[in-house]
DOZA-588390 format. One record per atom (N, C-alpha, C, CB): atom name; y, z, x. Coordinates in nm, 3 decimals, m for minus. Glycine has a CB too. Example, Ala and Ser with C-alpha at 12.3 -4.5 7.8 and 13.67 -1.06 7.14 Angstrom:
BEGIN
<r a="N" Y="m0.569" Z="0.780" X="1.319"/>
<r a="CA" Y="m0.450" Z="0.780" X="1.230"/>
<r a="C" Y="m0.330" Z="0.780" X="1.320"/>
<r a="CB" Y="m0.447" Z="0.905" X="1.131"/>
<r a="N" Y="m0.225" Z="0.708" X="1.285"/>
<r a="CA" Y="m0.106" Z="0.714" X="1.367"/>
<r a="C" Y="0.003" Z="0.787" X="1.290"/>
<r a="CB" Y="m0.060" Z="0.572" X="1.408"/>
//
This chain:
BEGIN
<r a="N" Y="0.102" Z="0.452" X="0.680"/>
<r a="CA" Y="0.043" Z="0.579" X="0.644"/>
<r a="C" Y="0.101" Z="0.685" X="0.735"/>
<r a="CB" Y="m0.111" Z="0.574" X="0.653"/>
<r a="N" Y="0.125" Z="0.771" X="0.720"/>
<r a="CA" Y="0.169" Z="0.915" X="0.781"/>
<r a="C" Y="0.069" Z="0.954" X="0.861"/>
<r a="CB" Y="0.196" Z="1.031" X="0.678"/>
<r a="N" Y="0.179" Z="0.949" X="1.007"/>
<r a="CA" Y="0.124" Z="1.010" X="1.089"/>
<r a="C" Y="0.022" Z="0.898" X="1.196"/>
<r a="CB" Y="0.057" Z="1.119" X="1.006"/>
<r a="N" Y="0.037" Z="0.775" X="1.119"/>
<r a="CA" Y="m0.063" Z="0.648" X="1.168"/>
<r a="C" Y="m0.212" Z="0.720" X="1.150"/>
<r a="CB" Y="m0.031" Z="0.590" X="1.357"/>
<r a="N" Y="m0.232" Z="0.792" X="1.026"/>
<r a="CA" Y="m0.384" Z="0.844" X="1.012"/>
<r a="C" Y="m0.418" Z="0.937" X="1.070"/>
<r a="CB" Y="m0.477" Z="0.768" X="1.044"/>
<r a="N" Y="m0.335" Z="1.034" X="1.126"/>
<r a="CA" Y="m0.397" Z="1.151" X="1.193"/>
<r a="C" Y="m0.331" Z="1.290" X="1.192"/>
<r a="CB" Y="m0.414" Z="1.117" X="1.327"/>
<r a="N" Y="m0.417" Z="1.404" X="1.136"/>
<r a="CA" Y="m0.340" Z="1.532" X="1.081"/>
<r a="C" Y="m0.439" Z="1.616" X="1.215"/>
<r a="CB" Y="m0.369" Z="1.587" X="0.864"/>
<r a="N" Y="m0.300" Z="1.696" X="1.243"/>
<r a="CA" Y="m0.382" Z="1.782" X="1.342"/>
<r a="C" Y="m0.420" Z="1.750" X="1.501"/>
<r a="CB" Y="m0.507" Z="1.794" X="1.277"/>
<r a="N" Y="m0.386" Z="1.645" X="1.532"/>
<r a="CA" Y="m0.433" Z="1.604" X="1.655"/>
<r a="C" Y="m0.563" Z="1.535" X="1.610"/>
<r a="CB" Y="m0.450" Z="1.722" X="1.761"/>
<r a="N" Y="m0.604" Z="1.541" X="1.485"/>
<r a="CA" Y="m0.743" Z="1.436" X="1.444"/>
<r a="C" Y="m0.724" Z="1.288" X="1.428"/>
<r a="CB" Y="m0.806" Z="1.475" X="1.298"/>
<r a="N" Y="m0.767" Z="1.229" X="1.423"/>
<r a="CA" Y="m0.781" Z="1.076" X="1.353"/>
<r a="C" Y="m0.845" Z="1.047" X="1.246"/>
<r a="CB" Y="m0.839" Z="0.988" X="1.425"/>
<r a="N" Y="m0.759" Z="1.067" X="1.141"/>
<r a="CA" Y="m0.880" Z="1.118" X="1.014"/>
<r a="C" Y="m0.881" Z="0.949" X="0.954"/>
<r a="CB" Y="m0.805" Z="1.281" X="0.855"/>
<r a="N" Y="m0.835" Z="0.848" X="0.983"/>
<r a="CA" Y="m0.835" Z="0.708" X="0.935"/>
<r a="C" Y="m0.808" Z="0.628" X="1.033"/>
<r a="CB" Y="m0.748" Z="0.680" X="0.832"/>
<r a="N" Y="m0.920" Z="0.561" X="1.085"/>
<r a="CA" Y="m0.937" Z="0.445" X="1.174"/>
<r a="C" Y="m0.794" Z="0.382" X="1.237"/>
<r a="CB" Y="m1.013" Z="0.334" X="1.088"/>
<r a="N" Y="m0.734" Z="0.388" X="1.349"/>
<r a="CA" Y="m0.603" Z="0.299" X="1.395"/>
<r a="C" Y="m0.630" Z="0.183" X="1.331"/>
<r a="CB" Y="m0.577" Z="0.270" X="1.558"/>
<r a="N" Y="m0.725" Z="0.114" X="1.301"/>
<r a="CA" Y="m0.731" Z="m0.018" X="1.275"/>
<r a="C" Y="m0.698" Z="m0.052" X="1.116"/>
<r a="CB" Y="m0.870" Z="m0.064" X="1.318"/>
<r a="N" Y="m0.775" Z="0.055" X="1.072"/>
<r a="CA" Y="m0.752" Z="0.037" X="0.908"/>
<r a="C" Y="m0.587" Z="0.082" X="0.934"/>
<r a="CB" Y="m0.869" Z="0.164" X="0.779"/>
<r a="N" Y="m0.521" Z="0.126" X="0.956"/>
<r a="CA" Y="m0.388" Z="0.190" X="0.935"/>
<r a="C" Y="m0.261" Z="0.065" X="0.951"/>
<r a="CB" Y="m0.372" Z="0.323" X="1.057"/>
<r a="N" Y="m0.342" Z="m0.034" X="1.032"/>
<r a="CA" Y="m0.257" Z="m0.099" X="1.122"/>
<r a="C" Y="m0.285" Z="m0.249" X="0.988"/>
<r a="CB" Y="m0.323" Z="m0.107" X="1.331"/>
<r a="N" Y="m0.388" Z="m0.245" X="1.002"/>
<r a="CA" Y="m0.434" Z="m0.391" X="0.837"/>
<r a="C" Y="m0.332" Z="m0.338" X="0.698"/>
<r a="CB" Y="m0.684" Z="m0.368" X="0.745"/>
<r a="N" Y="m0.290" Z="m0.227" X="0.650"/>
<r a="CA" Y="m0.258" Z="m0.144" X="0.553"/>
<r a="C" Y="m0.128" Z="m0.182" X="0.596"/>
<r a="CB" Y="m0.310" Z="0.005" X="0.544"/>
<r a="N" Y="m0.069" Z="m0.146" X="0.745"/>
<r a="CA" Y="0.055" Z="m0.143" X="0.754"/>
<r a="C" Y="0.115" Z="m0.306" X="0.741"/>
<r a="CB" Y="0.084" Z="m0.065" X="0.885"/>
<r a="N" Y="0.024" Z="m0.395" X="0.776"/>
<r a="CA" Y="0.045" Z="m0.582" X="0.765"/>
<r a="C" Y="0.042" Z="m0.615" X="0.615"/>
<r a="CB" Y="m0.102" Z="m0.688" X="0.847"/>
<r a="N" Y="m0.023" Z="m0.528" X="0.535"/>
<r a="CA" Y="0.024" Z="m0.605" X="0.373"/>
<r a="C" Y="m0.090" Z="m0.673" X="0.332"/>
<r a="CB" Y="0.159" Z="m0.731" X="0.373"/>
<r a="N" Y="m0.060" Z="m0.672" X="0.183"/>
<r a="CA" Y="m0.175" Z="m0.754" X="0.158"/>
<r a="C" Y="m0.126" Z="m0.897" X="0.142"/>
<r a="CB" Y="m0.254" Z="m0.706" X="0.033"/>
<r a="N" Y="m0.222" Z="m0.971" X="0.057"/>
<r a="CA" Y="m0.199" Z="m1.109" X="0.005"/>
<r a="C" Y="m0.154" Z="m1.131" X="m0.092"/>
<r a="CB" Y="m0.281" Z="m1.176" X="m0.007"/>
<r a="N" Y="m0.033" Z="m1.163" X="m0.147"/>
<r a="CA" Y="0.048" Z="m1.130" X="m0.276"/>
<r a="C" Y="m0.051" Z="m1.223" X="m0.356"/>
<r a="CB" Y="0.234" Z="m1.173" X="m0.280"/>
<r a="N" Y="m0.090" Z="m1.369" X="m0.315"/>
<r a="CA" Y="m0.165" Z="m1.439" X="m0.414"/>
<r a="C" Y="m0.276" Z="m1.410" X="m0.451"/>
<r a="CB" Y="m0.178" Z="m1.541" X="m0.393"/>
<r a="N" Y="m0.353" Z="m1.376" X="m0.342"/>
<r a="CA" Y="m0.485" Z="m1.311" X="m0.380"/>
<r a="C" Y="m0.514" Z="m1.147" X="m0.477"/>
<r a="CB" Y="m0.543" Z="m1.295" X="m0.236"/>
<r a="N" Y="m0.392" Z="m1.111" X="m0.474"/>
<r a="CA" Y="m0.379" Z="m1.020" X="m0.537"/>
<r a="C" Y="m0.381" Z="m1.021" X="m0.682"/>
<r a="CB" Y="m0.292" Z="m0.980" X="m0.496"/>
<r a="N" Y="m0.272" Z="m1.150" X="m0.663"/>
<r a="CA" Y="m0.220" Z="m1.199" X="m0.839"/>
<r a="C" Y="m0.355" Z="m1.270" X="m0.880"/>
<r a="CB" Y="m0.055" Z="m1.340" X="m0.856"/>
<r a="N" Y="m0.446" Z="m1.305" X="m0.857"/>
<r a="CA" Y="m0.562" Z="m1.364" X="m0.910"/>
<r a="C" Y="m0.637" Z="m1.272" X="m0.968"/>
<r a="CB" Y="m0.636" Z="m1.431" X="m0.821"/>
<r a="N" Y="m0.618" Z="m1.151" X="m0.937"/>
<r a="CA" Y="m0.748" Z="m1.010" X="m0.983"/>
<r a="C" Y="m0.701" Z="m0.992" X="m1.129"/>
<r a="CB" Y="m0.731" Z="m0.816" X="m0.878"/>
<r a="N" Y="m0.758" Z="m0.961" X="m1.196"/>
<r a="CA" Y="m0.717" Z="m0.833" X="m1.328"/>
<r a="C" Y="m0.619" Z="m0.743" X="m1.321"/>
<r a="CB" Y="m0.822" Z="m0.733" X="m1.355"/>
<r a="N" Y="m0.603" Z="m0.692" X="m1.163"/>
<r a="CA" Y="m0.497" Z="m0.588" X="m1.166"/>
<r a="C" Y="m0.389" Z="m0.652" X="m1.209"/>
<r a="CB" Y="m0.468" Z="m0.520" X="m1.040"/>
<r a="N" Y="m0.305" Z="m0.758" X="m1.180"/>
<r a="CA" Y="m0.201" Z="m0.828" X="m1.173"/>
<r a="C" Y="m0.137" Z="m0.770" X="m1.291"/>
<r a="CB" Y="m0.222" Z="m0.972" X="m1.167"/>
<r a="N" Y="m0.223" Z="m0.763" X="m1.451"/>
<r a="CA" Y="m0.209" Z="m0.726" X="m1.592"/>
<r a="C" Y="m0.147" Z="m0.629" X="m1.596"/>
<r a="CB" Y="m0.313" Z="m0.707" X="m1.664"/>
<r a="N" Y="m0.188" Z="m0.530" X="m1.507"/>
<r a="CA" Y="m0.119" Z="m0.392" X="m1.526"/>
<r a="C" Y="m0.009" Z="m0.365" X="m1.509"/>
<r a="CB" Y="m0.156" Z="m0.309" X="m1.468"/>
<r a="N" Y="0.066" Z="m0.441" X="m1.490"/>
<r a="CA" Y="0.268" Z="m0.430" X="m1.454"/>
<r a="C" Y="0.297" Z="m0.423" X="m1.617"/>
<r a="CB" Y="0.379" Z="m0.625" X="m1.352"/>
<r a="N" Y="0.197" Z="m0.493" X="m1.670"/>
<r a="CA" Y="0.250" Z="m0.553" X="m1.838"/>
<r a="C" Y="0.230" Z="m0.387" X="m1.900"/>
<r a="CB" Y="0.109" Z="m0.715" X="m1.943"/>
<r a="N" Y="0.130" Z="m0.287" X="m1.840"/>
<r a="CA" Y="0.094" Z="m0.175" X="m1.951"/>
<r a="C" Y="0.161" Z="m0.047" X="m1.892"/>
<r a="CB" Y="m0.084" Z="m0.149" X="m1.976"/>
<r a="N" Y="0.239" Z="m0.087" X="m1.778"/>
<r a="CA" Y="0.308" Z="0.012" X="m1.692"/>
<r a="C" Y="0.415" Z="m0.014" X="m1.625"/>
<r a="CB" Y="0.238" Z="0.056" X="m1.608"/>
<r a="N" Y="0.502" Z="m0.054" X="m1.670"/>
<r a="CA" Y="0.638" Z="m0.098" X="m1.677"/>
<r a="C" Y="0.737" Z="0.029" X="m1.555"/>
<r a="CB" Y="0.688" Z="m0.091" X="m1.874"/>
<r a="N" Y="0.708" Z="0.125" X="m1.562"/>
<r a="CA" Y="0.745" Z="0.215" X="m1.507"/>
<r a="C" Y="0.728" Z="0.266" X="m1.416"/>
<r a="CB" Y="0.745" Z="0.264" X="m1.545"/>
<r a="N" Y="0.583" Z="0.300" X="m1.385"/>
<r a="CA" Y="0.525" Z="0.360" X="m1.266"/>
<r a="C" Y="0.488" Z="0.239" X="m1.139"/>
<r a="CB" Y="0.382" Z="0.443" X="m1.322"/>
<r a="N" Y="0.471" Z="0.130" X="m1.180"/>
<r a="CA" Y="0.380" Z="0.029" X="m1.072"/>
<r a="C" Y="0.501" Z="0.007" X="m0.999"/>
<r a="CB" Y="0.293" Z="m0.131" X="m1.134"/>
<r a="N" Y="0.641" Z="m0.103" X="m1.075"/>
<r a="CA" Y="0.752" Z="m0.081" X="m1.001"/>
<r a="C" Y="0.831" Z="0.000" X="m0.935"/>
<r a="CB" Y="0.800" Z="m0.103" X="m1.037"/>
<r a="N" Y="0.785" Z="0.143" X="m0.968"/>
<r a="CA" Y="0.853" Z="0.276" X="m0.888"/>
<r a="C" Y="0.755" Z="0.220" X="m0.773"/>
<r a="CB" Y="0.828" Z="0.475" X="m0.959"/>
<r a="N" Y="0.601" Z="0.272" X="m0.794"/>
<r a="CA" Y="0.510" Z="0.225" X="m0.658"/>
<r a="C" Y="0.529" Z="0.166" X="m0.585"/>
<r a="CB" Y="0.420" Z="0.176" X="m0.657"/>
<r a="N" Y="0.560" Z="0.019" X="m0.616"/>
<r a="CA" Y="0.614" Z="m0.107" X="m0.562"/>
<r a="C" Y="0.771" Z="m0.086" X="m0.458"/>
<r a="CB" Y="0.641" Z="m0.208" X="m0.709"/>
<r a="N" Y="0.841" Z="m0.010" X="m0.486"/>
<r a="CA" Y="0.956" Z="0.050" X="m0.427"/>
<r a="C" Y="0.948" Z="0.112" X="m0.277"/>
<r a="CB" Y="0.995" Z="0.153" X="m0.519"/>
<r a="N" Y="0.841" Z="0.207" X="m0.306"/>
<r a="CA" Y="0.825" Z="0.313" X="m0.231"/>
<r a="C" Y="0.767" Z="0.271" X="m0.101"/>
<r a="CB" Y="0.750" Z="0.409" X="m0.298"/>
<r a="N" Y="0.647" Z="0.171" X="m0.149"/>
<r a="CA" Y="0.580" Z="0.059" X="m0.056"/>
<r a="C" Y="0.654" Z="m0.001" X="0.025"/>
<r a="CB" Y="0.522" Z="m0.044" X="m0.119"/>
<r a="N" Y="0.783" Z="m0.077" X="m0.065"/>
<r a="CA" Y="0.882" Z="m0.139" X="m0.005"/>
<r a="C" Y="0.964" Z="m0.083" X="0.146"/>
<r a="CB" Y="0.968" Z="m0.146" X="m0.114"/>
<r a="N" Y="0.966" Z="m0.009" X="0.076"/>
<r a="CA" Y="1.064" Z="0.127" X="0.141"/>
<r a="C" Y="0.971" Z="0.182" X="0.274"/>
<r a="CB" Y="1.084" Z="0.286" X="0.001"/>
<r a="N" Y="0.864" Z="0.200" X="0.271"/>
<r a="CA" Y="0.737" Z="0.252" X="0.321"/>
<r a="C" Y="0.759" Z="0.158" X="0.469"/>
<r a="CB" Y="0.580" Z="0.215" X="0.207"/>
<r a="N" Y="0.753" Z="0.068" X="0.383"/>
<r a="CA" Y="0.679" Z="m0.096" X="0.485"/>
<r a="C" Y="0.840" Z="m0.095" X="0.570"/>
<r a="CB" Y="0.632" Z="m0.321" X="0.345"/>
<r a="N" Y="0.987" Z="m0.114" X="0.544"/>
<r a="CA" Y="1.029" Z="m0.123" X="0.633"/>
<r a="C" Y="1.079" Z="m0.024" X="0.744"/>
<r a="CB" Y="1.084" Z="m0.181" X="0.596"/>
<r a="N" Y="1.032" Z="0.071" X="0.683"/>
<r a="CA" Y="1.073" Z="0.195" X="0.869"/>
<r a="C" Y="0.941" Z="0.198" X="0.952"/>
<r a="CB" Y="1.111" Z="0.427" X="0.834"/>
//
């Protein structure tokens, strides 16, 4: 997340939550939800998402 959660000299999102967010989730536990479906009705946007994340996660 930008900025590690903080605009202004504030801390507007917990170091901790920032730092769980920045470790990733659980790809399997993920694929078990309902969401998983939605790659099938959005072909376009989730994999752009998925990119950016990518991209996000390694700098």
């Amino acid at each position: 997340m930008l900025d590690r959660g903080e605009l202004d000299g504030e801390q507007l999102i917990p170091a901790k939550t920032i730092e769980s967010i920045r470790q990733g989730g659980d790809p399997d536990a993920f694929a078990k939800t309902a969401n998983a479906a939605n790659a099938a009705s959005d072909a376009t946007s989730l994999p752009a998402y998925r990119a950016v994340g990518d991209y996000l996660m390694e700098r």
